[in-house]
C-alpha positions in Angstrom: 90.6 115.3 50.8 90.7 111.9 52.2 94.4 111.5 51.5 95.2 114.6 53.4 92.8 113.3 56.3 95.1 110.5 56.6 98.1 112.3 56.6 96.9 114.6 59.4 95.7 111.3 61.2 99.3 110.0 61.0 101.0 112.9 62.4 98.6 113.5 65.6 98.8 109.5 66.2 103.2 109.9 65.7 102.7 113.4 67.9 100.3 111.3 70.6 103.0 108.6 71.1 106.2 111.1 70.8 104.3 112.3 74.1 103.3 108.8 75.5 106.9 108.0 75.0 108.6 111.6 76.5 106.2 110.8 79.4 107.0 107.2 80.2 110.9 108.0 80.1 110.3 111.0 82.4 109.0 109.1 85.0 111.5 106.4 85.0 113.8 106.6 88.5 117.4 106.5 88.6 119.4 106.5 91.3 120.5 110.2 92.1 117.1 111.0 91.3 115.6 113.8 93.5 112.5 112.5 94.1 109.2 114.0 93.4 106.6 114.5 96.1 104.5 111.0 96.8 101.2 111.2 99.4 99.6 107.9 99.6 96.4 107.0 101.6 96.9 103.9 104.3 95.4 100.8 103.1 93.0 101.0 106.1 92.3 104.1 108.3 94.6 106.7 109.6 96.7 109.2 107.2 97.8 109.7 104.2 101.5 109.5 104.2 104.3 112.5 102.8 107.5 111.7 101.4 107.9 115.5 101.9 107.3 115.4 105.2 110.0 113.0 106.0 112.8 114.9 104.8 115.6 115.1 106.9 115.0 111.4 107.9 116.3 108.5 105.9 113.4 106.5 104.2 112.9 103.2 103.1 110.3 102.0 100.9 109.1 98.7 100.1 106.7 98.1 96.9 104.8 95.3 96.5 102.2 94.2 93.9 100.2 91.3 94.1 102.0 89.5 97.3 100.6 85.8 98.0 104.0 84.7 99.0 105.8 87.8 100.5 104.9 87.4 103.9 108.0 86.0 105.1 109.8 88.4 103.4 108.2 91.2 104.4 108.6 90.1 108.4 112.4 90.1 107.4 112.4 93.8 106.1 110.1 94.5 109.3 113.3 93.1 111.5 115.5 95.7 109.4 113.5 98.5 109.9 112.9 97.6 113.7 116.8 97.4 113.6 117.8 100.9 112.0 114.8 102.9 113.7 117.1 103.9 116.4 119.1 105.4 112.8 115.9 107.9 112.6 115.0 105.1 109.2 111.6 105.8 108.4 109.7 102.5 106.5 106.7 102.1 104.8 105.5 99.5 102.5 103.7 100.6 99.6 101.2 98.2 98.0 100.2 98.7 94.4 96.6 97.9 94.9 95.8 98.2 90.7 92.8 95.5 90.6 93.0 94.0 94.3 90.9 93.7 97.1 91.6 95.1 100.4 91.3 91.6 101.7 94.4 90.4 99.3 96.8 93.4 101.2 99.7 92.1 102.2 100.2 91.7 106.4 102.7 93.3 107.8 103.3 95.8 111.0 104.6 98.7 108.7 102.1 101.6 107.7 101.3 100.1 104.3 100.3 102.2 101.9 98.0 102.2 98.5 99.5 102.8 95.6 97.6 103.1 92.2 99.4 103.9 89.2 95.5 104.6 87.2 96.2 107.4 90.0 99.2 108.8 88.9 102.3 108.4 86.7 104.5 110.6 88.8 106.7 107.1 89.5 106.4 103.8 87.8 108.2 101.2 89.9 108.8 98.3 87.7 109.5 95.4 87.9 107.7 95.0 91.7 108.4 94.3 94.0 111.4 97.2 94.8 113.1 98.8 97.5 114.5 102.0 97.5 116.7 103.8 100.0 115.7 107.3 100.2 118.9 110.1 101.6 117.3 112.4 103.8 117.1 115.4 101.3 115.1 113.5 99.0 117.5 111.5 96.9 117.3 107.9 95.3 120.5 106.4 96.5 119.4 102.7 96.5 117.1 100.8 94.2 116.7 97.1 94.0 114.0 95.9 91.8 112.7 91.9 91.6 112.3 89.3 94.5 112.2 90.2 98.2 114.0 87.7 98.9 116.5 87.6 96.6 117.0 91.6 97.2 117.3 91.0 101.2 121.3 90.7 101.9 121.7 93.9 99.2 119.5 96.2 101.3 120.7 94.5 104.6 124.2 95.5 103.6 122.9 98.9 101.9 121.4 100.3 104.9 124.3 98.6 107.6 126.5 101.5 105.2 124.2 104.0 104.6 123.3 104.1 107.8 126.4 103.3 109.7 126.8 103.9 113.7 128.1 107.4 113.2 124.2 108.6 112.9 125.1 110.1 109.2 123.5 108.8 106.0 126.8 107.6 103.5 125.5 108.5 99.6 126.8 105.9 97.4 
Protein backbone atom coordinates (compact mmCIF):
# COMPACT_ATOMS: atom_id res chain seq x y z
CA UNK A 1 0.00 0.00 0.00
CA UNK A 2 2.64 2.42 0.71
CA UNK A 3 4.60 1.68 -2.46
CA UNK A 4 1.59 2.35 -4.52
CA UNK A 5 0.94 5.67 -2.38
CA UNK A 6 4.20 6.77 -3.65
CA UNK A 7 3.68 5.98 -7.09
CA UNK A 8 0.37 7.90 -7.22
CA UNK A 9 2.25 10.79 -5.36
CA UNK A 10 4.87 10.83 -8.22
CA UNK A 11 2.47 10.99 -11.04
CA UNK A 12 0.16 13.97 -9.64
CA UNK A 13 3.55 15.81 -8.63
CA UNK A 14 4.98 14.96 -12.73
CA UNK A 15 1.01 15.86 -13.78
CA UNK A 16 1.21 19.20 -11.42
CA UNK A 17 4.45 20.51 -13.06
CA UNK A 18 3.53 19.14 -16.81
CA UNK A 19 0.73 21.89 -16.03
CA UNK A 20 3.04 24.48 -14.27
CA UNK A 21 5.30 24.06 -17.27
CA UNK A 22 2.29 24.17 -20.26
CA UNK A 23 1.18 27.28 -18.34
CA UNK A 24 4.45 29.16 -18.03
CA UNK A 25 5.25 28.56 -21.89
CA UNK A 26 1.67 29.75 -22.78
CA UNK A 27 2.08 32.96 -21.37
CA UNK A 28 5.35 33.70 -22.81
CA UNK A 29 4.99 36.71 -25.67
CA UNK A 30 6.44 36.58 -29.03
CA UNK A 31 6.40 39.07 -31.37
CA UNK A 32 3.29 38.47 -33.74
CA UNK A 33 1.58 37.61 -30.64
CA UNK A 34 -2.11 38.88 -30.67
CA UNK A 35 -2.26 40.04 -27.44
CA UNK A 36 -4.68 39.10 -24.74
CA UNK A 37 -6.83 41.66 -23.01
CA UNK A 38 -4.79 43.63 -20.10
CA UNK A 39 -6.98 46.19 -17.52
CA UNK A 40 -4.66 47.62 -14.98
CA UNK A 41 -5.66 49.98 -12.15
CA UNK A 42 -3.52 53.55 -12.06
CA UNK A 43 -1.05 53.61 -9.42
CA UNK A 44 -2.94 56.51 -7.83
CA UNK A 45 -6.61 57.59 -8.60
CA UNK A 46 -8.41 57.78 -11.88
CA UNK A 47 -9.19 54.49 -14.15
CA UNK A 48 -8.34 51.47 -14.76
CA UNK A 49 -6.79 51.27 -18.17
CA UNK A 50 -7.91 48.76 -21.43
CA UNK A 51 -5.65 47.53 -23.86
CA UNK A 52 -8.91 46.61 -25.62
CA UNK A 53 -10.10 49.77 -25.65
CA UNK A 54 -7.27 51.21 -27.51
CA UNK A 55 -7.50 49.23 -30.46
CA UNK A 56 -7.29 50.93 -33.54
CA UNK A 57 -4.52 53.13 -31.97
CA UNK A 58 -0.92 52.19 -31.84
CA UNK A 59 0.33 51.52 -28.18
CA UNK A 60 3.38 51.63 -26.38
CA UNK A 61 4.07 50.11 -23.25
CA UNK A 62 6.75 50.65 -20.91
CA UNK A 63 7.35 48.01 -17.91
CA UNK A 64 9.19 48.75 -15.11
CA UNK A 65 10.05 46.80 -11.87
CA UNK A 66 11.81 48.16 -9.06
CA UNK A 67 13.12 51.64 -10.76
CA UNK A 68 15.59 53.63 -8.42
CA UNK A 69 17.57 54.80 -11.34
CA UNK A 70 15.03 54.95 -14.32
CA UNK A 71 14.10 58.35 -14.03
CA UNK A 72 16.09 59.82 -16.62
CA UNK A 73 15.10 57.26 -18.85
CA UNK A 74 11.76 57.30 -18.43
CA UNK A 75 11.73 61.38 -19.19
CA UNK A 76 13.38 60.25 -22.48
CA UNK A 77 10.51 57.68 -23.42
CA UNK A 78 8.09 60.57 -22.15
CA UNK A 79 9.91 62.97 -25.10
CA UNK A 80 9.03 59.99 -27.53
CA UNK A 81 5.72 59.57 -26.66
CA UNK A 82 5.11 63.47 -26.59
CA UNK A 83 6.74 63.18 -30.14
CA UNK A 84 4.54 60.45 -31.83
CA UNK A 85 1.20 61.54 -30.06
CA UNK A 86 0.32 63.58 -33.02
CA UNK A 87 0.79 59.59 -34.76
CA UNK A 88 -2.48 58.70 -32.48
CA UNK A 89 0.64 56.55 -30.18
CA UNK A 90 -1.03 55.80 -27.08
CA UNK A 91 1.76 55.29 -23.84
CA UNK A 92 1.48 54.05 -20.64
CA UNK A 93 4.05 52.85 -18.23
CA UNK A 94 3.30 49.85 -16.39
CA UNK A 95 4.92 49.42 -13.01
CA UNK A 96 5.22 45.92 -11.62
CA UNK A 97 4.42 46.92 -8.07
CA UNK A 98 5.11 42.93 -6.63
CA UNK A 99 6.39 43.91 -3.00
CA UNK A 100 6.69 47.86 -3.32
CA UNK A 101 5.33 50.72 -1.85
CA UNK A 102 3.40 53.35 -3.59
CA UNK A 103 5.98 55.77 -2.37
CA UNK A 104 8.92 53.76 -4.44
CA UNK A 105 6.59 54.34 -7.93
CA UNK A 106 8.48 55.49 -10.41
CA UNK A 107 7.79 59.48 -11.57
CA UNK A 108 6.88 60.10 -14.67
CA UNK A 109 3.95 62.18 -16.56
CA UNK A 110 2.54 58.98 -18.38
CA UNK A 111 -0.61 57.25 -16.82
CA UNK A 112 1.42 54.60 -14.86
CA UNK A 113 -0.09 51.71 -14.25
CA UNK A 114 0.07 48.67 -11.50
CA UNK A 115 0.98 45.68 -12.55
CA UNK A 116 1.04 42.51 -10.25
CA UNK A 117 1.89 39.25 -11.52
CA UNK A 118 0.43 37.40 -7.86
CA UNK A 119 -2.62 39.04 -9.95
CA UNK A 120 -2.42 37.30 -12.92
CA UNK A 121 -0.29 35.19 -15.28
CA UNK A 122 -2.05 36.28 -18.43
CA UNK A 123 1.63 38.01 -19.45
CA UNK A 124 4.93 37.54 -17.81
CA UNK A 125 7.31 40.24 -18.98
CA UNK A 126 10.70 39.13 -18.17
CA UNK A 127 13.47 40.28 -17.91
CA UNK A 128 12.09 44.11 -16.82
CA UNK A 129 12.20 46.48 -17.67
CA UNK A 130 10.53 46.09 -21.52
CA UNK A 131 9.00 47.89 -24.15
CA UNK A 132 6.64 46.67 -26.51
CA UNK A 133 5.13 48.26 -29.61
CA UNK A 134 1.63 47.31 -29.85
CA UNK A 135 -0.04 47.45 -33.97
CA UNK A 136 -3.31 48.89 -33.67
CA UNK A 137 -5.28 45.50 -34.01
CA UNK A 138 -3.68 44.15 -31.05
CA UNK A 139 -0.43 42.68 -32.32
CA UNK A 140 3.15 42.39 -30.66
CA UNK A 141 5.26 43.87 -33.29
CA UNK A 142 8.19 45.20 -31.03
CA UNK A 143 9.68 43.85 -27.84
CA UNK A 144 12.81 44.99 -26.27
CA UNK A 145 13.54 43.50 -22.97
CA UNK A 146 16.68 44.77 -20.39
CA UNK A 147 17.91 48.43 -19.79
CA UNK A 148 15.98 51.54 -20.67
CA UNK A 149 18.64 53.01 -21.59
CA UNK A 150 20.34 50.69 -23.52
CA UNK A 151 16.79 49.82 -25.33
CA UNK A 152 16.29 53.78 -26.21
CA UNK A 153 17.79 54.30 -29.93
CA UNK A 154 15.97 50.65 -30.83
CA UNK A 155 12.53 51.93 -29.93
CA UNK A 156 13.41 55.57 -31.08
CA UNK A 157 14.18 54.04 -34.47
CA UNK A 158 11.13 51.36 -34.06
CA UNK A 159 8.52 53.78 -33.66
CA UNK A 160 10.27 56.70 -36.36
CA UNK A 161 9.28 53.32 -38.89
CA UNK A 162 6.37 52.03 -37.43
CA UNK A 163 4.99 55.06 -37.25
CA UNK A 164 6.27 56.89 -40.21
CA UNK A 165 4.78 60.38 -41.53
CA UNK A 166 2.25 58.70 -43.75
CA UNK A 167 -0.20 58.24 -40.51
CA UNK A 168 -0.02 54.14 -41.16
CA UNK A 169 1.46 51.73 -38.67
CA UNK A 170 4.46 49.61 -40.80
CA UNK A 171 4.35 45.74 -39.23
CA UNK A 172 7.76 44.40 -39.12
Amino acid sequence: MEHSSRILLLVLAALIASFSVADTASSKLSIGDTLAELALPPVMGGYAKSLNEQRGKPVMLIWVGPCHQCREALEQYEQLARQYSKNGLVTWVIWDTDDQLVKDAPHTSLPLLAYNQKLTRAWQINPLPAVMLVSPDGTLDYLYAGSLFRNMEFTRRALSHWLSGDGVVHQR
